[in-house]
C-alpha positions, 0 to 999 in steps of 0.5 A, a space after each residue: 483487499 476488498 477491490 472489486 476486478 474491473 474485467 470479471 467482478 471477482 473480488 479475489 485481488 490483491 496488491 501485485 506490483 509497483 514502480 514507485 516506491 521507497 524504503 525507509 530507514 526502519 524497513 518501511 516500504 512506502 508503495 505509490 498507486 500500486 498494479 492490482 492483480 485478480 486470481 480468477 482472470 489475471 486481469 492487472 490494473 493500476 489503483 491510485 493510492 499509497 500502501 505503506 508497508 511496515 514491520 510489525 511494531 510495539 503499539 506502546 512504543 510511542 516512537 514508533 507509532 508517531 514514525 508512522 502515523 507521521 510516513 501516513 500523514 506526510 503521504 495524505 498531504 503530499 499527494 497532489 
């Protein structure tokens, strides 16, 4: 995801886990300042920032776009 490991420099790293996050009514997750983990090392550390998690969804379904574009917003402005 293109998050350098801060213990070896190895950008092979990815999302691994959360304690705080929500599921909304549609199936989208919203995941809070998720643990990164690195392949190489199996370094893990927390990043500060919001994922959010979502089916695939018809780009011309205007609904849907506004639904998310709104969890987007709402997290962006929300966060302190």
């Amino acid at each position: 995801m293109g998050r350098k490991c801060p213990q070896c420099g190895s950008v092979d790293t990815g999302p691994s886990f959360t304690f705080d996050y929500e599921r909304d009514d549609s199936g989208r997750v919203v995941a809070r300042n998720p643990f990164f983990a690195c392949v190489g090392c199996e370094h893990t550390w927390q990043v500060e920032m919001v994922l959010v998690v979502a089916r695939p969804f018809d780009p011309d379904d205007a609904e849907a776009v506004d639904s998310f574009v709104e969890a987007i917003n709402k997290e962006v402005v929300d966060v302190d």
